[in-house]
VOGU-3710 file (C-alpha; in Angstrom, 3 decimals, decimal comma):
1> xxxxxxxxxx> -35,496/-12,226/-18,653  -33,516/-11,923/-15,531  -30,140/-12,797/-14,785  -28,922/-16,319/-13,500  -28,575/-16,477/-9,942  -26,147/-19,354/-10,740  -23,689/-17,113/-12,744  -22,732/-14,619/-9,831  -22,199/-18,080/-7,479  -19,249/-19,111/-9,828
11> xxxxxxxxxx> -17,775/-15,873/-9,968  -17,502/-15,146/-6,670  -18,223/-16,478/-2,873  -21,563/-16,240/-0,508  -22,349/-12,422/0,197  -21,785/-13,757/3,920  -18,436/-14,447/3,804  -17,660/-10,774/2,190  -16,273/-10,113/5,793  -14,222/-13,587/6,505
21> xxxxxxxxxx> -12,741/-12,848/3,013  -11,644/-9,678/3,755  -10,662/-9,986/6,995  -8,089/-12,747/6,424  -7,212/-10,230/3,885  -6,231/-7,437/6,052  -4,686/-9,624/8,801  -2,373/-10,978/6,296  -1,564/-6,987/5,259  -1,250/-6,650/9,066
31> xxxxxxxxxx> 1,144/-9,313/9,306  3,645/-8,969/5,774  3,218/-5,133/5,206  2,473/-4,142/8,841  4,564/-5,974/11,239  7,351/-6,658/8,872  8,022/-3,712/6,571  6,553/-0,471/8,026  7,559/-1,591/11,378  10,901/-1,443/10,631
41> xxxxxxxxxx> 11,503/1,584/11,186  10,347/1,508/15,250  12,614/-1,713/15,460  15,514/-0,475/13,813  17,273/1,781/16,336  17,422/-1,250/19,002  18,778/-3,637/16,322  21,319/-0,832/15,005  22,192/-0,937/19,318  22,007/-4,678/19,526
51> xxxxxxxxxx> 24,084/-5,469/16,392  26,252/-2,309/17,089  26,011/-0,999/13,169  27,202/2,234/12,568  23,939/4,614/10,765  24,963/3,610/7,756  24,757/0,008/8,280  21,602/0,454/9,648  19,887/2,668/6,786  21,533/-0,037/4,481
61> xxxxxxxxxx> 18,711/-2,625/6,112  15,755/-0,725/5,237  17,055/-0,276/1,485  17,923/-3,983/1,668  14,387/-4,965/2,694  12,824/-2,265/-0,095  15,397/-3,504/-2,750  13,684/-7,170/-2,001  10,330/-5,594/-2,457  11,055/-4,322/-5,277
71> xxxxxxxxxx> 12,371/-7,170/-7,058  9,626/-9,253/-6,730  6,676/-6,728/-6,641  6,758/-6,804/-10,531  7,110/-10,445/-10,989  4,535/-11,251/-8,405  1,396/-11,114/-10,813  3,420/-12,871/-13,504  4,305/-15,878/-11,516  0,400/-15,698/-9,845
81> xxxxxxxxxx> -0,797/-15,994/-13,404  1,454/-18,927/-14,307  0,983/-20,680/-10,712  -1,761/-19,085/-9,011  -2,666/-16,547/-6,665  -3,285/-18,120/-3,868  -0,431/-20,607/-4,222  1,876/-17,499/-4,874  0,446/-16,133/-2,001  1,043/-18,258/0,330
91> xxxxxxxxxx> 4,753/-18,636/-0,395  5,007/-15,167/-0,003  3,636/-15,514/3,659  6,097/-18,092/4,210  8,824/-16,475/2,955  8,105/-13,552/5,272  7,420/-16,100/8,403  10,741/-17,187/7,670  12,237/-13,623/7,633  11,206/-12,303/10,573
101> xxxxxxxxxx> 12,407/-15,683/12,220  15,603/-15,043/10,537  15,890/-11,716/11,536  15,243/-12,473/15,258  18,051/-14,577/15,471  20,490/-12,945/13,110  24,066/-12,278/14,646  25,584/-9,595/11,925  25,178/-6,922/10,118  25,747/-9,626/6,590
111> xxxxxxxxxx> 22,705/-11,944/7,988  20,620/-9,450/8,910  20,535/-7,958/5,311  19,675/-11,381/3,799  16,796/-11,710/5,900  15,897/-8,629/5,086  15,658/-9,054/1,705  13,677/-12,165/2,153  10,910/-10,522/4,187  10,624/-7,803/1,456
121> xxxxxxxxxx> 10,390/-10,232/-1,103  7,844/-12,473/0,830  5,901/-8,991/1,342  5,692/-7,909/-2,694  4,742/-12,134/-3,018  1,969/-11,628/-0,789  0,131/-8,197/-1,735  -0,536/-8,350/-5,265  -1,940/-12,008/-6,058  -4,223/-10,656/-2,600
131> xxxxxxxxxx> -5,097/-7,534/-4,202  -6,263/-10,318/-7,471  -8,467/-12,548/-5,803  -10,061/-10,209/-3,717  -10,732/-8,032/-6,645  -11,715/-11,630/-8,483  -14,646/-12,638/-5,738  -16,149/-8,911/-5,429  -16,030/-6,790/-8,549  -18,745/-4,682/-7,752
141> xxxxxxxxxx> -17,053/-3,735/-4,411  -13,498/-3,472/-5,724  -12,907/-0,211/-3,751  -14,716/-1,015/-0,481  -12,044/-4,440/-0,598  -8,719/-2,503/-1,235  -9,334/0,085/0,692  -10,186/-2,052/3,501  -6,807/-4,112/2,779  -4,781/-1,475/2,924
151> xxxxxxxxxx> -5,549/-0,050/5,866  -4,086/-3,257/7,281  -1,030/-1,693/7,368  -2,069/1,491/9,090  -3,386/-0,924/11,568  0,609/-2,897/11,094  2,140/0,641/11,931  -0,192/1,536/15,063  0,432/-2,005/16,647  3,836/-1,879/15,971
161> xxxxxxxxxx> 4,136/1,340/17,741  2,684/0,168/20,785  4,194/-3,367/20,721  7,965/-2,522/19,936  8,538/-0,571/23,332  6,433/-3,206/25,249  7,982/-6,346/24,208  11,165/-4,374/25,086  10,570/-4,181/28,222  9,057/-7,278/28,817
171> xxxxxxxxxx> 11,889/-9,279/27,873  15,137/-6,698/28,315  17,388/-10,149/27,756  16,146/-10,517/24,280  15,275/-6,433/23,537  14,595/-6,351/19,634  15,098/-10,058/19,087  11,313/-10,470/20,965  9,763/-8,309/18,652  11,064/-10,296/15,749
181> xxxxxxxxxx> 9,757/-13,611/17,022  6,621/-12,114/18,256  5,668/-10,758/14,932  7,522/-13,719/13,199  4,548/-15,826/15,571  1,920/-13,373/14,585  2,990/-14,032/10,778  2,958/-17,771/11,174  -0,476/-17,924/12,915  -2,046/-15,951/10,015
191> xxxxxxxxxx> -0,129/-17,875/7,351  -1,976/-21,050/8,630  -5,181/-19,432/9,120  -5,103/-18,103/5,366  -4,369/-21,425/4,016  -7,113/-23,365/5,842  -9,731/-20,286/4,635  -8,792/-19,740/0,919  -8,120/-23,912/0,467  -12,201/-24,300/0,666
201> xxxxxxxxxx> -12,367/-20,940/-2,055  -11,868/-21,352/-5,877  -9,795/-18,539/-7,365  -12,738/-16,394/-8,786  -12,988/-13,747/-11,601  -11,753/-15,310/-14,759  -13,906/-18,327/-15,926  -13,521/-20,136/-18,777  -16,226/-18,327/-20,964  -14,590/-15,369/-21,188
211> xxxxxxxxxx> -11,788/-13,646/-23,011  -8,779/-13,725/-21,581  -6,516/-11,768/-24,107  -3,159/-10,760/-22,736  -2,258/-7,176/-22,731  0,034/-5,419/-24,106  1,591/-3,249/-21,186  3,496/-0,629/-22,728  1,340/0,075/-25,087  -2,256/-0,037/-22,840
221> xxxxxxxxxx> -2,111/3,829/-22,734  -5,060/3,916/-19,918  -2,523/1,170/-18,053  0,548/3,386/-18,619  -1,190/6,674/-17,631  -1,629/4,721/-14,342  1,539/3,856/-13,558  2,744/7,434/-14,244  0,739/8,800/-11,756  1,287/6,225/-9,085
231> xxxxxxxxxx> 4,869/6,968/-9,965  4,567/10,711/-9,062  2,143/9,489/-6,287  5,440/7,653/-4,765  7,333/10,735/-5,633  4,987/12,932/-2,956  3,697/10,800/-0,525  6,386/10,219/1,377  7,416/14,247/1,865  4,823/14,905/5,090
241> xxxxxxxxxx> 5,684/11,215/5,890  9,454/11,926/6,382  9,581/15,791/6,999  6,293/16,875/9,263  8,105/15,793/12,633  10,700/18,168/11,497  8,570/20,985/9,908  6,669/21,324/13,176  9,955/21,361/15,361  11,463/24,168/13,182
251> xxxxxxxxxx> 8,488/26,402/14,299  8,681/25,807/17,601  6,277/22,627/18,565  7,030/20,506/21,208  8,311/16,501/20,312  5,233/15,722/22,521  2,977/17,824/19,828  5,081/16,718/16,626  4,595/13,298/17,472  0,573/13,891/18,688
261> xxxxxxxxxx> 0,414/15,341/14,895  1,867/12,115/13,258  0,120/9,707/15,363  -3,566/11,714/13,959  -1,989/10,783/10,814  -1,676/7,416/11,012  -5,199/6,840/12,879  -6,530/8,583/9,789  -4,801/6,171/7,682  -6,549/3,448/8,978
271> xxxxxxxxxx> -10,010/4,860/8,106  -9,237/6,744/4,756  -8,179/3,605/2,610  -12,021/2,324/3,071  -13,650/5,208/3,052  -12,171/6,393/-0,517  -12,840/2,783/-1,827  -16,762/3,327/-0,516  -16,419/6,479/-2,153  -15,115/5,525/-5,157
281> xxxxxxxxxx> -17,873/2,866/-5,775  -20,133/5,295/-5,205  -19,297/7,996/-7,576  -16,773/5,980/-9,761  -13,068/5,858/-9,469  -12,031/8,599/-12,005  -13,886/11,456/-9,905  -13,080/9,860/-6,744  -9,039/9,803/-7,898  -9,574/13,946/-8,736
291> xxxxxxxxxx> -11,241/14,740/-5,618  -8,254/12,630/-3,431  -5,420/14,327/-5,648  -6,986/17,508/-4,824  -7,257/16,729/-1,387  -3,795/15,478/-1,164  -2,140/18,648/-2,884  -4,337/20,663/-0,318  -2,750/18,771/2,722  0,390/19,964/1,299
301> xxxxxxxxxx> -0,040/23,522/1,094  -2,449/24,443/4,057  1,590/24,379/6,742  2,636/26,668/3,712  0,728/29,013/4,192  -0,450/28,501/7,501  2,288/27,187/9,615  0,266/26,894/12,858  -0,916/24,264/15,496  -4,124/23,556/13,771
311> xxxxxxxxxx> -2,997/23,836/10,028  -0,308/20,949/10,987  -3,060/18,736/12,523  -5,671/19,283/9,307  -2,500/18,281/7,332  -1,854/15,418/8,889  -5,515/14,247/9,180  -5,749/14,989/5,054  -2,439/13,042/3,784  -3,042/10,573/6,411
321> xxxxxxxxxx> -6,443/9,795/4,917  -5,916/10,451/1,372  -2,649/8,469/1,603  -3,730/4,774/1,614  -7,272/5,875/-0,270  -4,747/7,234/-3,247  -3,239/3,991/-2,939  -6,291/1,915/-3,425  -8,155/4,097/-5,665  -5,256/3,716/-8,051
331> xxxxxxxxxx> -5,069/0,257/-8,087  -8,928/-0,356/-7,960  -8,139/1,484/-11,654  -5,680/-0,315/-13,013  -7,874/-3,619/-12,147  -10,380/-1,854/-14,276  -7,826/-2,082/-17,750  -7,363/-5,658/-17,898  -9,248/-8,760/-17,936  -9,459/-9,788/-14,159
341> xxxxxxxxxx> -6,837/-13,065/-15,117  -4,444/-10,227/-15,403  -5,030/-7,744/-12,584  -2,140/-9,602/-10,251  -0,386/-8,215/-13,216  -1,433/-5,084/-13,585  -1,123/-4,331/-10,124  2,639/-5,503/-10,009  3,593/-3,584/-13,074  2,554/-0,096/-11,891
351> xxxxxxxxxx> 4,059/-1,472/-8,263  7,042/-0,865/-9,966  6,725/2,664/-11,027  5,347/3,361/-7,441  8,651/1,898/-5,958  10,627/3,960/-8,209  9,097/7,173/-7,198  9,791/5,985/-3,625  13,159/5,869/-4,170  13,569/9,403/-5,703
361> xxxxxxxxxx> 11,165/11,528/-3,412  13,165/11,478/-0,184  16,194/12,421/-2,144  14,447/14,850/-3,706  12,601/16,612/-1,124  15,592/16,561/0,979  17,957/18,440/-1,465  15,035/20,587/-1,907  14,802/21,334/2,019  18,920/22,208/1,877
371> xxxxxxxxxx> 19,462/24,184/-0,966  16,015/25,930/-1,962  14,235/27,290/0,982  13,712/24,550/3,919  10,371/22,466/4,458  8,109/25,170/2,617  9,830/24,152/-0,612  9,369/20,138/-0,094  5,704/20,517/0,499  5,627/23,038/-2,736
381> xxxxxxxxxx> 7,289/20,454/-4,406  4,651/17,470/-2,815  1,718/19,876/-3,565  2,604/20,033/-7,607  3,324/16,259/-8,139  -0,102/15,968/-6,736  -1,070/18,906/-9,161  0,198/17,188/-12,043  -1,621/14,035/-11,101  -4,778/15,621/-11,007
391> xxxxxxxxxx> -4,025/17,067/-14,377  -3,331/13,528/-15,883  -6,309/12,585/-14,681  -8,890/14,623/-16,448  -8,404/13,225/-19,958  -9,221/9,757/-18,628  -12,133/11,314/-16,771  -13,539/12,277/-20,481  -12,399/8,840/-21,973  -14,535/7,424/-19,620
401> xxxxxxxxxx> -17,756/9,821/-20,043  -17,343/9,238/-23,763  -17,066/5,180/-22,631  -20,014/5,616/-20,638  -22,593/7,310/-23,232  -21,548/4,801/-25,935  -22,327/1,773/-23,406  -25,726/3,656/-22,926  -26,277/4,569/-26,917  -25,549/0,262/-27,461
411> xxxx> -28,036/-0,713/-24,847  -30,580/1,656/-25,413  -30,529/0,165/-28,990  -30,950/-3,227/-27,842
//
């Protein structure tokens, strides 16, 4: 007998609205990762003018907004569990409507942090339950859907670029303040727009009929060997990120070309994230994770050995593209451990590991760039975390061959 059309209809919405879905989806990544978070950094030198903050002050607002992130990226799928994800959701967009608000009219140094904090936290309140019920409605196209999210905020860092020096100059009298309430209108717009679309969409991928057992995190080995390597995927990411601009200036490249370079990157970004996810539903995730890894470390060492023109570009067109595919293959992974009431949980749980290695790559390249031979050493250093990955990930690759033949064995039996 064949299957029930009626079962796939409760799980998850009409095949025609795969793109409404998904593109609310990305404009909210747009608007809470995007234009709030990764733009920071292009709005940060006019507010560090504006508010007349010495360069400590203003490095001490990005950490703020990060250390907000990170204390609600792990509780995120908790509370979307106990609440909801879309109700969770939502708050987050509101909290991050009300940042940027905040921010635009902040007077000091003190006020701007708090707003910063609540725009990070509104960010980490948003992602994950989105990364749920996406995941929830289209489980056979779990890596097409996050990689299609997350180049949102490629798309966030591109606009941002262009917008920041525009709005500038459009309105001198306000300077930075008009980006803030541009992108704080931007935020509210797609807020509204996200709670009139999901409001006519039930919350999909954990029905009553099946088990819903909650795991045990610390001891879900497959879970835990995913957190490590999104930990050490935090840990590298970040080094041609940071240091390329200044790589390519060391040998001789114009700002013109350095910046050329960077902005390749960041167009890639905005493609890579779907194509690994197509990729990855393709072939599976485990072989698409090994060929990205691979990729990645190869980004890494082709200036090393190579520091030219053209190596520089084919390095920033490979971590620009395997950069936000990583991302989403990893978490398209992690979705797989868990029953999908718990993937909101999942995902915020290895979050945290991911922030972590944030926090300690910089650092660590840096020192590394000082004291033990200058940018070739950081990218060394990128190119083995990415290594090690790999290397973590061939014993799940087996697990799930082994997985796979038994699943066979059982229904060939039947």
């Amino acid at each position: 007998m064949g299957k029930s059309p009626t079962v796939k209809s409760q799980r998850e919405p009409e095949q025609g609205q795969f793109w409404l879905i998904v593109g609310i989806g990305m404009l909210l990544v747009i608007a809470t990762t995007g234009l709030a978070r990764v733009a920071l950094g292009a709005v940060l030198p006019y507010m560090q003018e504006g508010l007349s903050l010495s360069y400590s002050q203003s490095g001490m607002l990005g950490t703020f907004m990060f250390l907000g992130y990170l204390l609600t990226v792990g509780l995120s799928g908790v509370v979307a569990v106990r609440w909801g994800a879309k109700v969770v959701l939502v708050a987050g967009g509101w909290l991050v409507t009300i940042g940027l608000f905040g921010l635009a009219g902040a007077p000091s140094f003190v006020w701007a942090s708090l707003f910063m904090i609540i725009t990070g936290a509104g960010s980490a309140l948003v992602f994950t339950p989105l990364m749920s019920l996406t995941i929830g409605w289209f489980p056979d196209k779990r890596g097409a859907v996050l990689g299609l999210l997350l180049s949102g905020a490629g798309i966030g860092m591109l606009m941002s670029g262009v917008l920041v020096p525009l709005l500038i100059r459009q309105f001198p009298d306000l300077g930075w303040r008009a980006v803030w309430i541009c992108f704080g209108i931007i935020s509210l717009a797609v807020v509204l727009i996200a709670m009139f679309v999901l409001s006519n969409l039930q919350a999909a991928g954990h029905s009553a009929g099946q088990e819903q057992e909650k795991p045990k995190w610390l001891r879900n080995k497959p879970l835990m060997k995913i957190a490590w390597l999104y930990f050490a995927i935090g840990v590298a990411y970040l080094v041609p990120n940071l240091y390329q601009t200044g790589y390519m200036k060391a040998h001789g490249y114009s700002d013109a070309t350095a910046g050329t370079a960077f902005a390749a990157a960041g167009i890639c970004s905005i493609v890579g994230g779907p194509i690994w996810g197509i990729v990855s539903d393709r072939i599976g995730v485990n072989k698409a994770l090994v060929i990205a890894l691979a990729c990645a470390a190869a980004g890494d060492i082709i200036p090393i050995l190579l520091p030219n023109a053209v190596s520089f570009f084919i390095s920033a067109a490979i971590w620009g593209s395997t950069l936000g595919g990583l991302i989403a293959l990893i978490q398209v992974k992690a979705s797989q451990q868990v029953s999908p009431k718990y993937v909101s949980v999942a995902i915020g749980f290895i979050s945290v590991f991911y922030a972590v290695g944030q926090m300690l790559g910089p650092g660590a390249a840096g020192w590394l760039i000082e004291r033990l031979g200058g940018f070739p050493a950081a990218y060394g250093f990128g190119a083995v975390v990415y290594l090690l990955g790999l290397v973590l990930c061939i014993r799940p690759n087996k697990e799930a061959y082994q997985e796979a033949e038994q699943k066979k064995s059982a229904n060939a039996e039947v």
